[in-house]
CHARMM internal coordinates of N, CA and C (Angstrom, degrees):
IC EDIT
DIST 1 N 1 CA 1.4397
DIST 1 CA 1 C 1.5258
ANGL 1 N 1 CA 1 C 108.22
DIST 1 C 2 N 1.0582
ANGL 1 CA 1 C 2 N 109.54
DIHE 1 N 1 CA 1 C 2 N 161.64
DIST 2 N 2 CA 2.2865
ANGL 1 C 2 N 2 CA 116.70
DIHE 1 CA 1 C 2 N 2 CA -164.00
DIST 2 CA 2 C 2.0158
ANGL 2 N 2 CA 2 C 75.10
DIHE 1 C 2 N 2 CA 2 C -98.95
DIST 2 C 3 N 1.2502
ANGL 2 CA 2 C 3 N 73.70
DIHE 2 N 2 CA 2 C 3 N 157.57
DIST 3 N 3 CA 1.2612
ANGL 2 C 3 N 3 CA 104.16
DIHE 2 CA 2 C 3 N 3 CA 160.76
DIST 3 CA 3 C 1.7109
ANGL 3 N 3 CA 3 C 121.24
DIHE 2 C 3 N 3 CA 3 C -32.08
DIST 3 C 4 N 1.0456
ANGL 3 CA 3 C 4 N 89.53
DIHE 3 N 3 CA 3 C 4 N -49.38
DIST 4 N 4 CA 2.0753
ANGL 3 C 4 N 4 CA 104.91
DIHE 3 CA 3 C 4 N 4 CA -168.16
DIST 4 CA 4 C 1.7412
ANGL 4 N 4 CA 4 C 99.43
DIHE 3 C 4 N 4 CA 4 C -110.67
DIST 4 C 5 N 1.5858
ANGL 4 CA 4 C 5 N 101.40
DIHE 4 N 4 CA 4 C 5 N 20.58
DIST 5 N 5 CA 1.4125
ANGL 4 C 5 N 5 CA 73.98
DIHE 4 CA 4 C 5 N 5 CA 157.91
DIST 5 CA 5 C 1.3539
ANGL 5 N 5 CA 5 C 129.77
DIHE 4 C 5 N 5 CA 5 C 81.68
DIST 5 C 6 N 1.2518
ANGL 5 CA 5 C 6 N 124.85
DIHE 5 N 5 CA 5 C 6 N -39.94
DIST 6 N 6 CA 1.5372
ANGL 5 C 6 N 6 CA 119.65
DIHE 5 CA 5 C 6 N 6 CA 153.17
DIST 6 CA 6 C 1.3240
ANGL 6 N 6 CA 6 C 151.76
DIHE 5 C 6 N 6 CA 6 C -82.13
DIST 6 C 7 N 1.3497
ANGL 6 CA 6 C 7 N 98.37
DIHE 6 N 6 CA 6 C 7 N -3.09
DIST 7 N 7 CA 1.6460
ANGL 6 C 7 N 7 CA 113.20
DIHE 6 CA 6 C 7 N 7 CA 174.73
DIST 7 CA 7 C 1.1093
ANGL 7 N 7 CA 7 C 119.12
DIHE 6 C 7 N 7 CA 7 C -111.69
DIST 7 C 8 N 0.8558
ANGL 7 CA 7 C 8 N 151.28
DIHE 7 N 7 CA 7 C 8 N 174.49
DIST 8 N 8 CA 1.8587
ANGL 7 C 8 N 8 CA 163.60
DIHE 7 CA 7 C 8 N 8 CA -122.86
DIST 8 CA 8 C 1.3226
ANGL 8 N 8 CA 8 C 125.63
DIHE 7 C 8 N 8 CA 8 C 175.24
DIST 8 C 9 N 0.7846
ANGL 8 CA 8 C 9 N 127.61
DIHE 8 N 8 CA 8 C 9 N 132.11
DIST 9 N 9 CA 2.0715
ANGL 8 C 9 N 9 CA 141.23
DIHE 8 CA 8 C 9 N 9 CA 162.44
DIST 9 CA 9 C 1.6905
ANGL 9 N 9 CA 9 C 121.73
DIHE 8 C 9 N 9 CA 9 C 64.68
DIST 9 C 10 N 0.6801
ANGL 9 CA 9 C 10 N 92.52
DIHE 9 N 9 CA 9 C 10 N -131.48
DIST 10 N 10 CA 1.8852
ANGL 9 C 10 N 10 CA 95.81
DIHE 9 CA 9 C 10 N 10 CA -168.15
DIST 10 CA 10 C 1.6556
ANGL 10 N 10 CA 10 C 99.79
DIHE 9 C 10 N 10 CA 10 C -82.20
DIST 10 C 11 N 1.2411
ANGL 10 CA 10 C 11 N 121.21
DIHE 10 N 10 CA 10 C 11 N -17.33
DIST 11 N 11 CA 1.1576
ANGL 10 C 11 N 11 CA 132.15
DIHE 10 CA 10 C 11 N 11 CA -153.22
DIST 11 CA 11 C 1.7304
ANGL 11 N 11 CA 11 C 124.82
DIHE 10 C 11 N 11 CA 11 C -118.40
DIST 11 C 12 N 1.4165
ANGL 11 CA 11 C 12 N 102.52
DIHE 11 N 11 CA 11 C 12 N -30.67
DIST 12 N 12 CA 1.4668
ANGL 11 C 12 N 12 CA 121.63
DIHE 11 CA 11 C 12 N 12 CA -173.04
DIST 12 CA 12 C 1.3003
ANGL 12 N 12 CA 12 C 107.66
DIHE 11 C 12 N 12 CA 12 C 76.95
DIST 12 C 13 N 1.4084
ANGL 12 CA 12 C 13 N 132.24
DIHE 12 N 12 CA 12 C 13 N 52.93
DIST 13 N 13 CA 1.5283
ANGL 12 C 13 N 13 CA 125.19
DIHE 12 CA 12 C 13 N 13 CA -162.74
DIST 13 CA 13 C 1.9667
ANGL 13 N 13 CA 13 C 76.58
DIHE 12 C 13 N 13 CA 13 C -92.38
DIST 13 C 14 N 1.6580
ANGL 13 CA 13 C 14 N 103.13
DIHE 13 N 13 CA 13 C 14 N 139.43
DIST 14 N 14 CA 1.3477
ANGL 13 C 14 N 14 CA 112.59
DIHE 13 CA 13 C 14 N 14 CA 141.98
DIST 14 CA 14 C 1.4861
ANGL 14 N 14 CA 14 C 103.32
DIHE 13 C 14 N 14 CA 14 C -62.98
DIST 14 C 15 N 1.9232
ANGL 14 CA 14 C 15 N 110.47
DIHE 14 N 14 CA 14 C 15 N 148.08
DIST 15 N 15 CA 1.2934
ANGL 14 C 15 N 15 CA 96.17
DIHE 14 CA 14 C 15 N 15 CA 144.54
DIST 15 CA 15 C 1.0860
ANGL 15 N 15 CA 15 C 161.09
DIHE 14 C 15 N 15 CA 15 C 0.28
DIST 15 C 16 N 1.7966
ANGL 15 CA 15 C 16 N 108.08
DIHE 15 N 15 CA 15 C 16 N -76.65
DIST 16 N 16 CA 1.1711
ANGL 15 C 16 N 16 CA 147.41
DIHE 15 CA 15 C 16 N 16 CA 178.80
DIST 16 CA 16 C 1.2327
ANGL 16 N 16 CA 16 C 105.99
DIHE 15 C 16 N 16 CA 16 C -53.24
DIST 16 C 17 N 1.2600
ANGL 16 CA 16 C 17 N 144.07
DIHE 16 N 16 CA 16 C 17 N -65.27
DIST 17 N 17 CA 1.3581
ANGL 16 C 17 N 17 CA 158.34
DIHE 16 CA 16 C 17 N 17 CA 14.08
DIST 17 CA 17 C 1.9041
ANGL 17 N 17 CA 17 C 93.42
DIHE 16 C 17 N 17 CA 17 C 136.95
DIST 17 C 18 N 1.7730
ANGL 17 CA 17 C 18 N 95.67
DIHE 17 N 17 CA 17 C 18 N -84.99
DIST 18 N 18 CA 1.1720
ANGL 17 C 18 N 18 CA 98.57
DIHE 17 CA 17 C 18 N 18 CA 150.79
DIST 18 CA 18 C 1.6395
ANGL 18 N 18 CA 18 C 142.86
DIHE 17 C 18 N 18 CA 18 C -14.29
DIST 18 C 19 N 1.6296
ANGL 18 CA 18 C 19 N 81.29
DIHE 18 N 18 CA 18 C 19 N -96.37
DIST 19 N 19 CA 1.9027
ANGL 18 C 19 N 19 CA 111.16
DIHE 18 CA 18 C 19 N 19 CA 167.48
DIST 19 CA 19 C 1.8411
ANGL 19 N 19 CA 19 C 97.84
DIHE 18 C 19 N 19 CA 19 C -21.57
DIST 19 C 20 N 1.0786
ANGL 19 CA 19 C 20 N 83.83
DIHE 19 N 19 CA 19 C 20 N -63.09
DIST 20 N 20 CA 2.1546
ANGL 19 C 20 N 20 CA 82.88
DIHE 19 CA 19 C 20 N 20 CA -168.49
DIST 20 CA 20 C 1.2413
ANGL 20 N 20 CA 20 C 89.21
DIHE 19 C 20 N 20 CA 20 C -45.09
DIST 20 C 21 N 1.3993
ANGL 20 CA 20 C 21 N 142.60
DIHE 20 N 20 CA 20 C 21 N -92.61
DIST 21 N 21 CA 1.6664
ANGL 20 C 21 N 21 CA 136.76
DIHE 20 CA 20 C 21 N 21 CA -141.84
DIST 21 CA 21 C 1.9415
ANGL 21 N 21 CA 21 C 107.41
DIHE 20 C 21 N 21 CA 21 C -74.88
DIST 21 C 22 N 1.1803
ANGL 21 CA 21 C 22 N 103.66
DIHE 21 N 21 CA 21 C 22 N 23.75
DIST 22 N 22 CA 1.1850
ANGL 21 C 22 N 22 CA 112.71
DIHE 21 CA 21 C 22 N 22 CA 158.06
DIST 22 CA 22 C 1.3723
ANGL 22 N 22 CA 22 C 109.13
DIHE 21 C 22 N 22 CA 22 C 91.23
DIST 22 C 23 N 1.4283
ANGL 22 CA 22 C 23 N 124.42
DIHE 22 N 22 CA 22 C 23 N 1.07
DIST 23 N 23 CA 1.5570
ANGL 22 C 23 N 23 CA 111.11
DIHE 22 CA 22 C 23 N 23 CA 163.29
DIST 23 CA 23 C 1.0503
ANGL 23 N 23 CA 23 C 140.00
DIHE 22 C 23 N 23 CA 23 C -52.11
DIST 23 C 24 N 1.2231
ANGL 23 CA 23 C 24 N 132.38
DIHE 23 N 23 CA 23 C 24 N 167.16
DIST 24 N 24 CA 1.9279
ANGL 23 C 24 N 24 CA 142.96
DIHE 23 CA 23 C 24 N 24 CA -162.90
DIST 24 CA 24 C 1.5541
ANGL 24 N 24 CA 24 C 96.84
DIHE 23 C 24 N 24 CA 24 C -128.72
DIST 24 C 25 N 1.0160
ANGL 24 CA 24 C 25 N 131.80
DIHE 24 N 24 CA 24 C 25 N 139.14
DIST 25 N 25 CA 1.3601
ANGL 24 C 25 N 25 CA 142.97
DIHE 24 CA 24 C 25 N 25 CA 165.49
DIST 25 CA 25 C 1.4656
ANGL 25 N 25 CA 25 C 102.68
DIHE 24 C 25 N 25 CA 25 C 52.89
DIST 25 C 26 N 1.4382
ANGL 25 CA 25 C 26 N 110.61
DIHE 25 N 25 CA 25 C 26 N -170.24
DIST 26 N 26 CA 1.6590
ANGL 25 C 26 N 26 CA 123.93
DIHE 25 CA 25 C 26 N 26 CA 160.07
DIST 26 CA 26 C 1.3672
ANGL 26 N 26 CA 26 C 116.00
DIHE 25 C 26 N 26 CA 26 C -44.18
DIST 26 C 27 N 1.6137
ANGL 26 CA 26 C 27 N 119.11
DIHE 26 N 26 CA 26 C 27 N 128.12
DIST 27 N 27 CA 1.4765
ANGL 26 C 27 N 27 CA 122.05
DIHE 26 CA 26 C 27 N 27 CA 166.93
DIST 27 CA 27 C 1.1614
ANGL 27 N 27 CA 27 C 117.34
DIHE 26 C 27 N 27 CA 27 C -54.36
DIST 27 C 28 N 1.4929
ANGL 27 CA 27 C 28 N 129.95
DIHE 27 N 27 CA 27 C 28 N -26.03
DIST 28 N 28 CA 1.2379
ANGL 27 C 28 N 28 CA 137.85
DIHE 27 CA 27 C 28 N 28 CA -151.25
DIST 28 CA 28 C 1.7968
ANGL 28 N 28 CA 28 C 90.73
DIHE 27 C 28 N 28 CA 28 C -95.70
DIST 28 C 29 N 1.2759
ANGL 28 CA 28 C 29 N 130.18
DIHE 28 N 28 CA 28 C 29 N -41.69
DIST 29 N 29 CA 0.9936
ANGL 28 C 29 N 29 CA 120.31
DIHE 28 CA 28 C 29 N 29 CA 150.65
DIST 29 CA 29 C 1.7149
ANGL 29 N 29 CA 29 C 142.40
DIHE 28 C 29 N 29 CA 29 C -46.59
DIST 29 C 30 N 1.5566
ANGL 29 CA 29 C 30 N 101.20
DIHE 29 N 29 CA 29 C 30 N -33.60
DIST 30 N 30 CA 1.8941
ANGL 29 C 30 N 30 CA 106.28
DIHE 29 CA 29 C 30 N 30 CA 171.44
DIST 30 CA 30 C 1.7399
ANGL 30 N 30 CA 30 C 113.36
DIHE 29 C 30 N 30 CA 30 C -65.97
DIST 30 C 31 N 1.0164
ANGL 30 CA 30 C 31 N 109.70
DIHE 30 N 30 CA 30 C 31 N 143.48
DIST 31 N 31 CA 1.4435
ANGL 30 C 31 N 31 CA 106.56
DIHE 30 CA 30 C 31 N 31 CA 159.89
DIST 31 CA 31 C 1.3007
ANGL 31 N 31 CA 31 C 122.01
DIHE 30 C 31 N 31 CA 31 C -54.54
DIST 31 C 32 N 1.8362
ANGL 31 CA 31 C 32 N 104.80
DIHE 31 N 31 CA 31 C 32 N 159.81
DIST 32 N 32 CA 1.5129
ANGL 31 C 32 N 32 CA 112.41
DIHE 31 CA 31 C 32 N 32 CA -174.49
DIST 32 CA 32 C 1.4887
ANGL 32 N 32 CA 32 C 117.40
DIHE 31 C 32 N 32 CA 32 C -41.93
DIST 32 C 33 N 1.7298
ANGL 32 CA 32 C 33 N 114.85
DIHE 32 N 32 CA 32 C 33 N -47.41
DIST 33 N 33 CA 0.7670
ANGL 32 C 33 N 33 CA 118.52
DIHE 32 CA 32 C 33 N 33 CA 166.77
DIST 33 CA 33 C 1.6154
ANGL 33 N 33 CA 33 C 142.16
DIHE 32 C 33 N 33 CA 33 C -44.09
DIST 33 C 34 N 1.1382
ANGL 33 CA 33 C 34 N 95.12
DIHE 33 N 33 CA 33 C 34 N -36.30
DIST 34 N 34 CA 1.2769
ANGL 33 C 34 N 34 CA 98.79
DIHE 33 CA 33 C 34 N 34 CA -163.94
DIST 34 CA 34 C 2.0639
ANGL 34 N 34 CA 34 C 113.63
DIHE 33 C 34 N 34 CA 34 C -90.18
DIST 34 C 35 N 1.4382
ANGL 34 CA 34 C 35 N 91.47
DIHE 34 N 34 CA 34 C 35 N -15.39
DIST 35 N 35 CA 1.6325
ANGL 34 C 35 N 35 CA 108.96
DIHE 34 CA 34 C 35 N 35 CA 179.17
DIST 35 CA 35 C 1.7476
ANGL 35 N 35 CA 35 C 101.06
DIHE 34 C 35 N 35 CA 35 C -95.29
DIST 35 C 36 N 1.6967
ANGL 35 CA 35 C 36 N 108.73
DIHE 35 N 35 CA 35 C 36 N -20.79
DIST 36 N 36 CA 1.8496
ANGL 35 C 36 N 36 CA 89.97
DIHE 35 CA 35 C 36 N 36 CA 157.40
DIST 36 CA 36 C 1.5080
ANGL 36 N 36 CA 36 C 114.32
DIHE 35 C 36 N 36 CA 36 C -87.12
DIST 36 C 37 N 0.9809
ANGL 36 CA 36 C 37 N 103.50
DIHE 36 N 36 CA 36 C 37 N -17.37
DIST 37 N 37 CA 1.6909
ANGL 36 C 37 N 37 CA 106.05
DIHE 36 CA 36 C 37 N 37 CA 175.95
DIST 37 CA 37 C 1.9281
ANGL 37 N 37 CA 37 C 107.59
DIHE 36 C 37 N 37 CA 37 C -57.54
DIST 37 C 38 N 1.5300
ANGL 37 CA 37 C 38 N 100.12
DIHE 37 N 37 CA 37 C 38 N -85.20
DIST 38 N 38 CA 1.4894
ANGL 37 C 38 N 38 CA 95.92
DIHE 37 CA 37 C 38 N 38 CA 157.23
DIST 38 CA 38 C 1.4121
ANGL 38 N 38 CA 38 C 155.29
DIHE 37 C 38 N 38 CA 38 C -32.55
DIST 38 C 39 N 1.4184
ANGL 38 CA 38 C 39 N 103.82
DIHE 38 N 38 CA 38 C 39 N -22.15
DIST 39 N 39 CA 1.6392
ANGL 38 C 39 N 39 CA 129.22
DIHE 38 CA 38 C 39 N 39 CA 174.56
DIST 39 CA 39 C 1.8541
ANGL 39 N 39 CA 39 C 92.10
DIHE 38 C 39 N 39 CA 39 C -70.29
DIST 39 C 40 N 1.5154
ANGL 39 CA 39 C 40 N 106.94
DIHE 39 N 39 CA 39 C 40 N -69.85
DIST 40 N 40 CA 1.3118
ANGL 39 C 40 N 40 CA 121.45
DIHE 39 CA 39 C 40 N 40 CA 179.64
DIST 40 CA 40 C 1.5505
ANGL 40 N 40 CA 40 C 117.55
DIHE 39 C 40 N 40 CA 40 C -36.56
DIST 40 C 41 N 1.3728
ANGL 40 CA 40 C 41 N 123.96
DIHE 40 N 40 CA 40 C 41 N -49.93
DIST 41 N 41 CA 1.1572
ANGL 40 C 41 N 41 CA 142.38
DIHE 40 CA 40 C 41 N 41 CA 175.11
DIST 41 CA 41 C 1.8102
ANGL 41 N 41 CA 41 C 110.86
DIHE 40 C 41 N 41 CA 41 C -52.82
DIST 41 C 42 N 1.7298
ANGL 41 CA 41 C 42 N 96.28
DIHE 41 N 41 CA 41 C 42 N -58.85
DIST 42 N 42 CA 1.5217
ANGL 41 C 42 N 42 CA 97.14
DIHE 41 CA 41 C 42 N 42 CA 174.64
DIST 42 CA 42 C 1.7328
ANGL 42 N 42 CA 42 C 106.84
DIHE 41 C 42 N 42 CA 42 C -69.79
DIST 42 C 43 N 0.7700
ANGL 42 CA 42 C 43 N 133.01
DIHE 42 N 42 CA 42 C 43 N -47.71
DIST 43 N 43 CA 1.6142
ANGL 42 C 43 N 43 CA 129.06
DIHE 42 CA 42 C 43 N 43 CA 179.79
DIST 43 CA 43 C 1.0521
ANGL 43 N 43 CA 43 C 103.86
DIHE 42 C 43 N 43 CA 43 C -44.27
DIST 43 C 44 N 1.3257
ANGL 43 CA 43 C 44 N 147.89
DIHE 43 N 43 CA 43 C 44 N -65.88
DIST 44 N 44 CA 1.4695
ANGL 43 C 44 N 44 CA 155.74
DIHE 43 CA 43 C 44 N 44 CA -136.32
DIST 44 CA 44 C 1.6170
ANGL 44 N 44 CA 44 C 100.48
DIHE 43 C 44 N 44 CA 44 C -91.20
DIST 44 C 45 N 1.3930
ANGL 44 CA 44 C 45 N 111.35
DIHE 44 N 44 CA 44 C 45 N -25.85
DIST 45 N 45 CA 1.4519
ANGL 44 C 45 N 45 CA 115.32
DIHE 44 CA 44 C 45 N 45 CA 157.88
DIST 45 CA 45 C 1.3869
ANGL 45 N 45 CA 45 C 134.13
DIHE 44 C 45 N 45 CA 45 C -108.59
DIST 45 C 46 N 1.1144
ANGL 45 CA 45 C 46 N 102.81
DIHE 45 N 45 CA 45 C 46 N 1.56
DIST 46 N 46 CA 2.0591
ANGL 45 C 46 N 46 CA 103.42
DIHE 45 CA 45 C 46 N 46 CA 175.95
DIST 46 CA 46 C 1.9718
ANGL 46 N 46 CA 46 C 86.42
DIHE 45 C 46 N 46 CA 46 C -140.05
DIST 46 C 47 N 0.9633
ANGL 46 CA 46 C 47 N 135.88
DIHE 46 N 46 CA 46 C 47 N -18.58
DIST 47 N 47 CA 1.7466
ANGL 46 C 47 N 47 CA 118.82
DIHE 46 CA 46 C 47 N 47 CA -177.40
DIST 47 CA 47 C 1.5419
ANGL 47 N 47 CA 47 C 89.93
DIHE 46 C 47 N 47 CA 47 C 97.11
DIST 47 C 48 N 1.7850
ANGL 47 CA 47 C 48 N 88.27
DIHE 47 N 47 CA 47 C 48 N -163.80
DIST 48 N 48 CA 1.3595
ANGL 47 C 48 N 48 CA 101.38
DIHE 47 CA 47 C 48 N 48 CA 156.90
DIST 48 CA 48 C 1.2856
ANGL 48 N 48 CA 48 C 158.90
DIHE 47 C 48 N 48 CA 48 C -44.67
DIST 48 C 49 N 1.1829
ANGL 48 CA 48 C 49 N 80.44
DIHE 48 N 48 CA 48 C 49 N -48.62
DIST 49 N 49 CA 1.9912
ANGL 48 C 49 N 49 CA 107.37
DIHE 48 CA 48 C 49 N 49 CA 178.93
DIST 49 CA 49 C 1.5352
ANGL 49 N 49 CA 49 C 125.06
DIHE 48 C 49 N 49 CA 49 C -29.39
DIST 49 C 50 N 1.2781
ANGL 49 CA 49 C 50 N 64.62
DIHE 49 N 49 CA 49 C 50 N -33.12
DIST 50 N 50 CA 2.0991
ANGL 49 C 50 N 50 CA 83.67
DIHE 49 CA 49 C 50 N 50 CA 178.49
DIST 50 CA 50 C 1.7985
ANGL 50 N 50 CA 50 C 96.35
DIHE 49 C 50 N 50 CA 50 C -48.60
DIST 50 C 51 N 1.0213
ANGL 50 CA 50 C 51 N 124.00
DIHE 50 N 50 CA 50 C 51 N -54.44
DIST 51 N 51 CA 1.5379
ANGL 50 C 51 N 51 CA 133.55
DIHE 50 CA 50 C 51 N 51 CA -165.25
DIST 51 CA 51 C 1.0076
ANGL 51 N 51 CA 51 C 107.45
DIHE 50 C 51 N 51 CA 51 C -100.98
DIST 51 C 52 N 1.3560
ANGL 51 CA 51 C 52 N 158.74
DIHE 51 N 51 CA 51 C 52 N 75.50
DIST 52 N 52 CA 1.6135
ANGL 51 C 52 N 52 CA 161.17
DIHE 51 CA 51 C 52 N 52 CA -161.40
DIST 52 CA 52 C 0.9221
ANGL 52 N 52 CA 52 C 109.77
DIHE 51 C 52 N 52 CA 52 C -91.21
DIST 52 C 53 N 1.4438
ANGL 52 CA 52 C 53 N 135.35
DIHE 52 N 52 CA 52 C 53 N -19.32
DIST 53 N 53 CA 1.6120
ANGL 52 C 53 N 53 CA 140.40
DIHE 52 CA 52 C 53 N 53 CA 132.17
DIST 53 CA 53 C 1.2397
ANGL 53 N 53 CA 53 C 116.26
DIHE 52 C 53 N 53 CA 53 C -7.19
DIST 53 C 54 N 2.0733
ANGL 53 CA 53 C 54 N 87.68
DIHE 53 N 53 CA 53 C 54 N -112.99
DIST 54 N 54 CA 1.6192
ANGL 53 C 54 N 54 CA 112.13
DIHE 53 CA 53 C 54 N 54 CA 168.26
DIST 54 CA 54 C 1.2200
ANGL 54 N 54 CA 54 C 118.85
DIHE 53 C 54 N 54 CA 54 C -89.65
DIST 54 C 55 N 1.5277
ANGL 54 CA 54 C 55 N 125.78
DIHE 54 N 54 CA 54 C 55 N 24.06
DIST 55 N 55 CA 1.5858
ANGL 54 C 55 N 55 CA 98.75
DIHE 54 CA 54 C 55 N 55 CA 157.57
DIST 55 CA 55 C 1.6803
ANGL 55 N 55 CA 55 C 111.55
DIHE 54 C 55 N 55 CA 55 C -106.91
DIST 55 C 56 N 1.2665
ANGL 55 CA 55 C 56 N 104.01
DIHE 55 N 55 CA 55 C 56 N 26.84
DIST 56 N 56 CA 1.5833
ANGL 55 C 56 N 56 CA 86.12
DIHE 55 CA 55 C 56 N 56 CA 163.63
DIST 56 CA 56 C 1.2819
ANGL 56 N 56 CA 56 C 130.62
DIHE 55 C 56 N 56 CA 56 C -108.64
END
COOR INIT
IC SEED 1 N 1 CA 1 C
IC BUILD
């Protein structure tokens, strides 16, 4: 979990965020696998942006 509480797992998926690329519960709960799977999924459909951090 981030600091503030709204993000989740290997990835920082909001919730919300999640749910769209097809997750079930908290990311921080899925396996490694399954939150690079989803990371991949959201990238390949929104880019970087998702991460304004490190994806630039």
């Amino acid at each position: 979990m981030s600091s503030s509480g709204l993000y989740y797992g290997k990835y920082q998926f909001s919730p919300g965020t999640w749910e769209s690329v097809g997750g079930k519960g908290l990311p921080s709960e899925a396996s490694e696998a399954e939150q690079d799977y989803r990371a991949a999924l959201l990238y390949t459909r929104s880019g970087p942006g998702q991460w304004p951090v490190c994806g630039q």
